[in-house]
MARBA-399103 format. One record per atom (N, C-alpha, C, O, CB): residue in one letter; x, y, z. Coordinates in steps of 0.2 Angstrom, whole numbers, plus 5000, padded with zeros to 4 digits. Each point is the difference from the previous one (the first is absolute). Glycine has a CB too. Example, Ala and Ser with C-alpha at 12.3 -4.5 7.8 and 13.67 -1.06 7.14 Angstrom:
BEGIN
A506649725039;A499650065000;A500450065000;A500549995003;A498649955003;S500750114990;S500450065001;S499650055003;S500350065001;S500349914989;
//
This chain:
BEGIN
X557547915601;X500750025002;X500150074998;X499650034996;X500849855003;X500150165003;X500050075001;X500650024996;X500250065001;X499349945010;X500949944983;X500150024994;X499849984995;X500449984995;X500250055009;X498749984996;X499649974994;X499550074998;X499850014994;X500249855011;X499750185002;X499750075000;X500250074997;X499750055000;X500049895008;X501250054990;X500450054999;X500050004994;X500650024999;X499949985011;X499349994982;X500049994996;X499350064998;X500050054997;X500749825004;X498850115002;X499450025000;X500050075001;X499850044996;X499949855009;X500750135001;X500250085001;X500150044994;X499750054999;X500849925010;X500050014988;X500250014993;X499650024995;X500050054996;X500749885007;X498950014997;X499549994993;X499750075001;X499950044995;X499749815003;X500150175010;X499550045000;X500450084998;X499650044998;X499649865009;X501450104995;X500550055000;X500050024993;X499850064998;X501149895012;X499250014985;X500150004995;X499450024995;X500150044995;X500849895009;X498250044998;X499450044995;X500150075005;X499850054997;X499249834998;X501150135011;X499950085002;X500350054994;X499750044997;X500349925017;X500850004985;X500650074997;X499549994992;X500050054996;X501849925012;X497949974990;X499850004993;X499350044999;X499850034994;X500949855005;X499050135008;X499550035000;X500150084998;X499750044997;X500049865011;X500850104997;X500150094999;X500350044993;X499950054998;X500449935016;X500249954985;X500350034993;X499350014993;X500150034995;X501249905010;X498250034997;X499549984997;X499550074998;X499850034995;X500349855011;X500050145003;X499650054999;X500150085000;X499750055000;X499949865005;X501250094995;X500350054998;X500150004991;X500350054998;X500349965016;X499349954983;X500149974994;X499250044996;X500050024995;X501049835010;X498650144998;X499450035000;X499750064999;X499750034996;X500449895008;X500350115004;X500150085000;X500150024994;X499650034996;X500849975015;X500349994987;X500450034995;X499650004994;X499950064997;X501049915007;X499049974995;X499649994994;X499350065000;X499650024995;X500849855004;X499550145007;X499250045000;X500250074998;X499750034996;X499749915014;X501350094995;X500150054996;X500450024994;X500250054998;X499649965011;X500249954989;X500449994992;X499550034995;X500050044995;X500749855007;X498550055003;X499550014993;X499750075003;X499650034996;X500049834997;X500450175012;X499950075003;X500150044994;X499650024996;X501049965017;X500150044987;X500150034995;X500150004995;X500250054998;X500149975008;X499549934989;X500049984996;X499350044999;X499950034994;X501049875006;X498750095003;X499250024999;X499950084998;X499650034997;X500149885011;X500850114998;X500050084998;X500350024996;X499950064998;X500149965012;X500449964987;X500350024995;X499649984992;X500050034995;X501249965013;X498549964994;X499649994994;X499550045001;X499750004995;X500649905003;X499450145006;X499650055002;X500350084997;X499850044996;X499849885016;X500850074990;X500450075000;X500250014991;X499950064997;X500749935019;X499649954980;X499950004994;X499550004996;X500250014994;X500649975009;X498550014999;X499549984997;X499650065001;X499550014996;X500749875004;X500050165005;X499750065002;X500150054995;X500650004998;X499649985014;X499350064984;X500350074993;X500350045002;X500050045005;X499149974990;X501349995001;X500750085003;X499350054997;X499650004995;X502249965001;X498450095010;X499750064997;X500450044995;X500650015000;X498949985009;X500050054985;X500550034996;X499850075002;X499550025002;X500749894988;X500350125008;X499850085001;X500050054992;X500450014995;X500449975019;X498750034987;X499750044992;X500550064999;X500550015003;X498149974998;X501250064994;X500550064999;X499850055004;X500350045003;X500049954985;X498850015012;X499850065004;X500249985008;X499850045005;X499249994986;X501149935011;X500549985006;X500350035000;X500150055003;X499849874999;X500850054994;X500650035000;X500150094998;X500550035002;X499849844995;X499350165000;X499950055000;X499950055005;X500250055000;X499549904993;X499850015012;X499850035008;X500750005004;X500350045003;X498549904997;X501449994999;X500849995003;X500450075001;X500150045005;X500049844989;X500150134999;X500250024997;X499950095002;X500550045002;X499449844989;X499550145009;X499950065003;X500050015006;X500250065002;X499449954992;X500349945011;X500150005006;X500749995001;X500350035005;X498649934997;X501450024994;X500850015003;X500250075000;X500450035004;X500049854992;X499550174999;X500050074997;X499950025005;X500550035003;X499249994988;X499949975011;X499550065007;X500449995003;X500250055002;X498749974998;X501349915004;X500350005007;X501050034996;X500449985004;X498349895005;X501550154985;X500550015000;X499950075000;X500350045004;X500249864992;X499150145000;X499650085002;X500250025007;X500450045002;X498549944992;X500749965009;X499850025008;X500750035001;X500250065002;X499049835002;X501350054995;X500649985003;X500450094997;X500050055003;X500149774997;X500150174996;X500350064994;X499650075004;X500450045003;X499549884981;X499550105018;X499650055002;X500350035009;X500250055002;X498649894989;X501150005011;X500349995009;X500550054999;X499750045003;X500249825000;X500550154996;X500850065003;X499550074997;X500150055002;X501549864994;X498050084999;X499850084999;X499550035004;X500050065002;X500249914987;X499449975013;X499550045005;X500450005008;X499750035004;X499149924989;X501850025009;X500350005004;X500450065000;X500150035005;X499849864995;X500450134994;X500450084999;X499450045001;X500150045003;X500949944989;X498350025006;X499650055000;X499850015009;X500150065002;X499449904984;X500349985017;X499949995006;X500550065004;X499950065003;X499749804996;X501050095000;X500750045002;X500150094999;X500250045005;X500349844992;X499350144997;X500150064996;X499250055007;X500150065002;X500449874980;X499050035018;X499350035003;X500450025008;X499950055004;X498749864987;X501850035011;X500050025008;X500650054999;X500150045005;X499449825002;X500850144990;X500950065002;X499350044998;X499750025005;X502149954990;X497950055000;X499650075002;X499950025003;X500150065002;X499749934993;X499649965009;X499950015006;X500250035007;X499850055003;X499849884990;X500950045007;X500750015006;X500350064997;X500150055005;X500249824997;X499850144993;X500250054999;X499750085002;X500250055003;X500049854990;X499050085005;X499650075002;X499850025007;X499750045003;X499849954986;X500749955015;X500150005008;X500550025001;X499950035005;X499549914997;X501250064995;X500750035002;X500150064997;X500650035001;X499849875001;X499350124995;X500350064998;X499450075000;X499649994996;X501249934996;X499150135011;X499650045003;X499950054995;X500450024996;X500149955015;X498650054989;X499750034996;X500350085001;X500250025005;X498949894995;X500750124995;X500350075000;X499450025002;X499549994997;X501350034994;X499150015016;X499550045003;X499750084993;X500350044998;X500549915017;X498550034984;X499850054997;X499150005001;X499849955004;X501450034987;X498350065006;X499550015003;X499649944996;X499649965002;X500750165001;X500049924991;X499549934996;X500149935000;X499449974999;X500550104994;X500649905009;X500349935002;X499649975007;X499849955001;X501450084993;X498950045011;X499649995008;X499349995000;X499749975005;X501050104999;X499149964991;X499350004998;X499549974996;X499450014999;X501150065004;X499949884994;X499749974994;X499549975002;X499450014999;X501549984996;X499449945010;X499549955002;X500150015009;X500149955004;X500049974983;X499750155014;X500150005008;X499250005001;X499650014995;X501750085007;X498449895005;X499150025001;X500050074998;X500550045001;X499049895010;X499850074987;X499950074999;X500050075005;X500250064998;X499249884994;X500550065016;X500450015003;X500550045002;X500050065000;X499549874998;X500950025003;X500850024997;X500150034996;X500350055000;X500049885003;X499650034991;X500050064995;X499950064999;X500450044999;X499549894998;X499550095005;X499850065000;X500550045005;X500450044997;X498449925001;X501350035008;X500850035004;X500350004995;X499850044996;X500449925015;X500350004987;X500549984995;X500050094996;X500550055000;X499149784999;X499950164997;X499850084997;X499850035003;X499550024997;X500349974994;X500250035014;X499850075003;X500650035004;X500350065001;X498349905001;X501649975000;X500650025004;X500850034991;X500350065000;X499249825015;X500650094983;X500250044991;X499750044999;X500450054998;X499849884996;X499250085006;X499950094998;X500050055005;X500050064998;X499549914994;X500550015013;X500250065006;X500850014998;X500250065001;X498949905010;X501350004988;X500649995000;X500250044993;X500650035000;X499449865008;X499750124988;X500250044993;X499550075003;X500150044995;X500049854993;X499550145015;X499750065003;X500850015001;X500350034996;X498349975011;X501749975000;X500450025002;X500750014996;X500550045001;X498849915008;X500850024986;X500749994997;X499650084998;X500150055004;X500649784992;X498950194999;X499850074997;X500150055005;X500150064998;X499049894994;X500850045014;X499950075003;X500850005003;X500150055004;X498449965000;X501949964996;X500850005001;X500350014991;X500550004998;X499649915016;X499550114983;X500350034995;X500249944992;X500250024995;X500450085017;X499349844990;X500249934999;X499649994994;X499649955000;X500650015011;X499950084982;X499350004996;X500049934997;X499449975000;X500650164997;X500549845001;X500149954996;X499749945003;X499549974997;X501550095000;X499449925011;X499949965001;X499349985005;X499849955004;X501550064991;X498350065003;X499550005004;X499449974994;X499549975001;X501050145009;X499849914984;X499549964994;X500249944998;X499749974996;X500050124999;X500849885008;X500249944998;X499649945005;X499849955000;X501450114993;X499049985013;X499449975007;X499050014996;X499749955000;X501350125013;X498949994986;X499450004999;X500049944993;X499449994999;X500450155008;X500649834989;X500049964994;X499849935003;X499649974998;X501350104993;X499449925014;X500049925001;X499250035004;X499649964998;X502049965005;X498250115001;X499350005003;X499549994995;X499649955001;X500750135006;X499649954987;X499749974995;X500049954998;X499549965000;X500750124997;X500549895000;X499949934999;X499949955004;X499849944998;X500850084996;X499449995011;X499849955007;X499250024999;X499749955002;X501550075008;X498450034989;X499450025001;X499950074995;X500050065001;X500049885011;X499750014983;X499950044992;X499350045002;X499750034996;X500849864993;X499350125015;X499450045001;X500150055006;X499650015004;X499849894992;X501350135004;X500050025007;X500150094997;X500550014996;X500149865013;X498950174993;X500050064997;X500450055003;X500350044996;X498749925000;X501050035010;X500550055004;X500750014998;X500350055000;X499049935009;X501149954988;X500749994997;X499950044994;X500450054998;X499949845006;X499250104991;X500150014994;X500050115001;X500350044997;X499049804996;X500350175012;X499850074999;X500750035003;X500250064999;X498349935001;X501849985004;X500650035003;X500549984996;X500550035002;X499149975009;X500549954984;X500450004994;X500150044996;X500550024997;X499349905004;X499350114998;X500050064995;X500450075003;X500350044996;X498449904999;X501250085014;X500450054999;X500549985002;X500250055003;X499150024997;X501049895001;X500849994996;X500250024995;X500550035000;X499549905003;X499650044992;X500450034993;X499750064999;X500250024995;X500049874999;X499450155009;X500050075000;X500450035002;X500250054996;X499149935005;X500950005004;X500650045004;X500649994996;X500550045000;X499049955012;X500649954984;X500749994994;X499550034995;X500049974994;X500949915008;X498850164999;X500050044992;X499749964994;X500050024994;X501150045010;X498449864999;X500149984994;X499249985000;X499849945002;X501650034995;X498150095000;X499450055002;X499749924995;X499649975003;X500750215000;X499949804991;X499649964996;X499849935005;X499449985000;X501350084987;X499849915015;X500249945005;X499550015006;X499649955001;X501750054995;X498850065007;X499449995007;X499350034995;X499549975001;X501550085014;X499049984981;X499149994998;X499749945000;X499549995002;X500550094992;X500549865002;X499549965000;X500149945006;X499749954999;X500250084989;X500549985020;X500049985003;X499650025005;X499949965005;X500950014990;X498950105004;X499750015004;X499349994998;X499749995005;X501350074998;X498749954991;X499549984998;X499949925000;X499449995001;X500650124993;X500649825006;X499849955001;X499950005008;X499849945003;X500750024985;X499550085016;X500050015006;X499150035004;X499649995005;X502150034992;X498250014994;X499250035004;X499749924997;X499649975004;X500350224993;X500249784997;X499549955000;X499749935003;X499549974999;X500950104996;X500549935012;X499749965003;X499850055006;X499449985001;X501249924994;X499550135007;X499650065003;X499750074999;X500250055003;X500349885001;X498950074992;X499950075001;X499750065004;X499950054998;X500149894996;X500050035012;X499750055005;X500650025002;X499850045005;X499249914998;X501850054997;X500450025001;X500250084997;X500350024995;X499849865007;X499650185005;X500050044997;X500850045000;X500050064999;X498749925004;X501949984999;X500450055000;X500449964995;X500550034999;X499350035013;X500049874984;X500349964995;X499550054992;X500249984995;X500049865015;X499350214991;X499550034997;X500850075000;X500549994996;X497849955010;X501550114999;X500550045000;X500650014995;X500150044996;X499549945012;X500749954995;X500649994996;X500149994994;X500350044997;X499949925010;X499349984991;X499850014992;X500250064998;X500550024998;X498549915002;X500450125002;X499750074998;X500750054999;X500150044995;X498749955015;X501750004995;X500650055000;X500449974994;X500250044996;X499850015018;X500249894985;X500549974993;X499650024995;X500350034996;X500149875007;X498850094997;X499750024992;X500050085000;X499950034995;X499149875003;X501350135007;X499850084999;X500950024997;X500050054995;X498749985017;X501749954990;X500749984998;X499949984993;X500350044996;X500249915015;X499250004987;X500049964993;X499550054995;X499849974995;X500249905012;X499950204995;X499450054996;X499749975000;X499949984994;X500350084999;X499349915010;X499349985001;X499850015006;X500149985005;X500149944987;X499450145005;X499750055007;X499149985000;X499550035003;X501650114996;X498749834997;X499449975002;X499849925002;X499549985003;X500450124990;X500749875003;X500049935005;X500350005008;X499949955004;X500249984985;X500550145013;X500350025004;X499350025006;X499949975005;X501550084987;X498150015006;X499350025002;X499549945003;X499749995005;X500550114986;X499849865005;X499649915002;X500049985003;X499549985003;X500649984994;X500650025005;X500449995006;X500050025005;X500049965005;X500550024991;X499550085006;X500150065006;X499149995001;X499849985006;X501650144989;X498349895002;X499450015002;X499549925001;X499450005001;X500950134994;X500049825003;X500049935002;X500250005009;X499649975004;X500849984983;X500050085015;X500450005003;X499950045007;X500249995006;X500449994984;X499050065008;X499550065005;X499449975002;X499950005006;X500550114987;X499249845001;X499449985002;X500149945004;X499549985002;X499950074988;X501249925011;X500249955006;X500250025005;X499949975006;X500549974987;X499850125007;X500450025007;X499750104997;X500250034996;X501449845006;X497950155002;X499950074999;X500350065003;X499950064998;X499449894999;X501250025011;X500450045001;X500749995000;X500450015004;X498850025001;X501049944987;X500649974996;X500350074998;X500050004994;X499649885001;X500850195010;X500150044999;X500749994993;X499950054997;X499449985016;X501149944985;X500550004995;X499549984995;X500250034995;X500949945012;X498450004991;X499749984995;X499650074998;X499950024995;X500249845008;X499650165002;X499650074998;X500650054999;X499850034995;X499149965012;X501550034994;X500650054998;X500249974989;X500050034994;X500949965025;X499249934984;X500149994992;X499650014995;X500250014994;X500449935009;X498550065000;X499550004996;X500250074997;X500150014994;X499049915013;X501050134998;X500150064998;X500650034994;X500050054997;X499449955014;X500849964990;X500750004996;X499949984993;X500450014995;X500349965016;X498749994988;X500249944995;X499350074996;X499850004994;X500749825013;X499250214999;X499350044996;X500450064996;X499750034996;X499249955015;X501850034993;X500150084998;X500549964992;X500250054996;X499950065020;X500149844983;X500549984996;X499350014994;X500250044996;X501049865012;X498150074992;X499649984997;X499550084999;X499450004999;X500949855005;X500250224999;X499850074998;X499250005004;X499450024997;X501449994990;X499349975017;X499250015006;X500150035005;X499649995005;X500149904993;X500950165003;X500250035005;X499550045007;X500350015005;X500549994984;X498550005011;X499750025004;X499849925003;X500050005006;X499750124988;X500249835004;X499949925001;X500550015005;X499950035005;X499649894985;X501150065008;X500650005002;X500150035006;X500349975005;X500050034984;X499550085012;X500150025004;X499749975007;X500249995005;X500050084985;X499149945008;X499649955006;X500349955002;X499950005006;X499150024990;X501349925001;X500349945002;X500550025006;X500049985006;X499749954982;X500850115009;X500450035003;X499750025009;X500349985005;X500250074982;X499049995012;X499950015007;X499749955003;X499950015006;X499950104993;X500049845000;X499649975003;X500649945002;X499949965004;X498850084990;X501949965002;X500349965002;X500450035008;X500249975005;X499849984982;X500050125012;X500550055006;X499249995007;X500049995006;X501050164983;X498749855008;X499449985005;X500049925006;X499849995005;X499450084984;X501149895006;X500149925004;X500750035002;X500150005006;X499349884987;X501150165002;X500649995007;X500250074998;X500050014994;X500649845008;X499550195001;X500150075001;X500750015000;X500150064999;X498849965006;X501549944997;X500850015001;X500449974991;X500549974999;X499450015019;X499550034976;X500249944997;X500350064994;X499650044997;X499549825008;X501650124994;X500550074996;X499849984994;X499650044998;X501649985009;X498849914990;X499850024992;X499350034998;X499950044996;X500949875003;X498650055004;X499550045001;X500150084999;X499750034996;X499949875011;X500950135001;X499950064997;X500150054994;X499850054997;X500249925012;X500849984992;X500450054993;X499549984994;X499650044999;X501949965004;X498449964993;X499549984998;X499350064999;X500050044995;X500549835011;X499150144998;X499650055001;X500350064998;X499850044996;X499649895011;X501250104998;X500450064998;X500050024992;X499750054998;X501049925011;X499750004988;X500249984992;X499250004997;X500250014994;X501149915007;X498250074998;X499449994998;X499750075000;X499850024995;X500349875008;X499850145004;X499750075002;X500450044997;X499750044996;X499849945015;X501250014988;X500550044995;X499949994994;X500050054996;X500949945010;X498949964992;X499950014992;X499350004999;X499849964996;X501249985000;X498650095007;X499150014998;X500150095000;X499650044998;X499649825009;X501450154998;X499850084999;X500150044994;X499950065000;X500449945010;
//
């Protein structure tokens, strides 16, 4: 009969729901003892301890990285401080000068650089410009410590100011980097003869002849420097032989005049 089967339904309704609660009843329990295991793990595991020379390390290591930190704004002002310089010397324009143009120009250029400065101090001297024609010929030098034609044209500068002590020895640092300069020879010759020195003045003049032998002004002074040094027949000969290279040449003559006058 077909209510006698409906009981049955039930019974079996009822081990499913006891089944499940069974087995969720189980679960739980699994992860209960889950964690229970790890924790007995995790407590049975050794704490590590940390020694002093650890904490010591620590300890410096935190310094340095507060160093670090404390240092950071100074190498940042320093950074900061290096670039305005920089910017700076790009914006603001160099004082045009010889030795600045020339410092670290190719050699080259450089070399223009000074040649074109000391033409420009020739020129400043022959417009009368004594000053600033030695103060041109000063930066040629410093630009080019070996440059002998400045220093000998420095010396008669200060000849021509009268200041005879000043061009000897500019003119003599002028024969050592060149001595074959016979009219840097000359010059010497006429300051020492200025300075009463008529036989280092004679040295010179006849240095000066054996470079150049129709160096008519250097044979006139040889003669000059022979009649100062009471050689007046020497003297005299130099005299003519200088009117012999240039025959229109007035000191040469008066020179000889005044000589034949005083031997009579």
């Amino acid at each position: 009969m077909p209510t006698k089967k409906a009981p049955a339904k039930k019974t079996i309704e009822k081990k499913t729901v006891t089944k499940t609660v069974a087995s969720k009843k189980t679960a739980v329990a699994k992860k209960t003892a889950d964690k229970k295991s790890d924790q007995d793990k995790k407590s049975a595991s050794p704490k590590k301890v940390t020694t002093s020379s650890e904490k010591s390390k620590v300890k410096t290591a935190s310094k340095k990285v507060e160093s670090n930190r404390s240092a950071t704004p100074a190498k940042k002002a320093a950074v900061k401080k290096t670039v305005a310089k920089k910017l700076a010397s790009k914006a603001s324009p160099t004082k045009p000068s010889v030795a600045a143009g020339t410092k670290d120009a190719p050699p080259i250029v450089k070399r223009l650089n000074v040649v074109a400065t000391f033409n420009r101090a020739i020129e400043l001297r022959r417009k009368g410009q004594l000053r600033d024609a030695y103060l041109t010929c000063e930066l040629v030098v410093r630009a080019d410590p070996k440059n002998a034609p400045a220093y000998h044209l420095m010396g008669i500068i200060a000849a021509e100011n009268q200041n005879f002590a000043l061009a000897l020895g500019l003119m003599q640092a002028s024969l050592k980097l060149d001595p074959d300069n016979s009219a840097a020879h000359n010059n010497c010759g006429v300051v020492q003869r200025i300075l009463k020195d008529a036989k280092a003045a004679l040295a010179n003049f006849e240095e000066a002849v054996a470079l150049k032998p129709d160096y008519a002004e250097a044979l006139n002074n040889m003669g000059v420097a022979l009649r100062d040094l009471n050689r007046p027949k020497e003297a005299l000969d130099y005299f003519k032989k200088a009117l012999r290279i240039r025959p229109d040449y007035s000191d040469a003559k008066l020179n000889e005049a005044e000589l034949l006058k005083s031997l009579k």
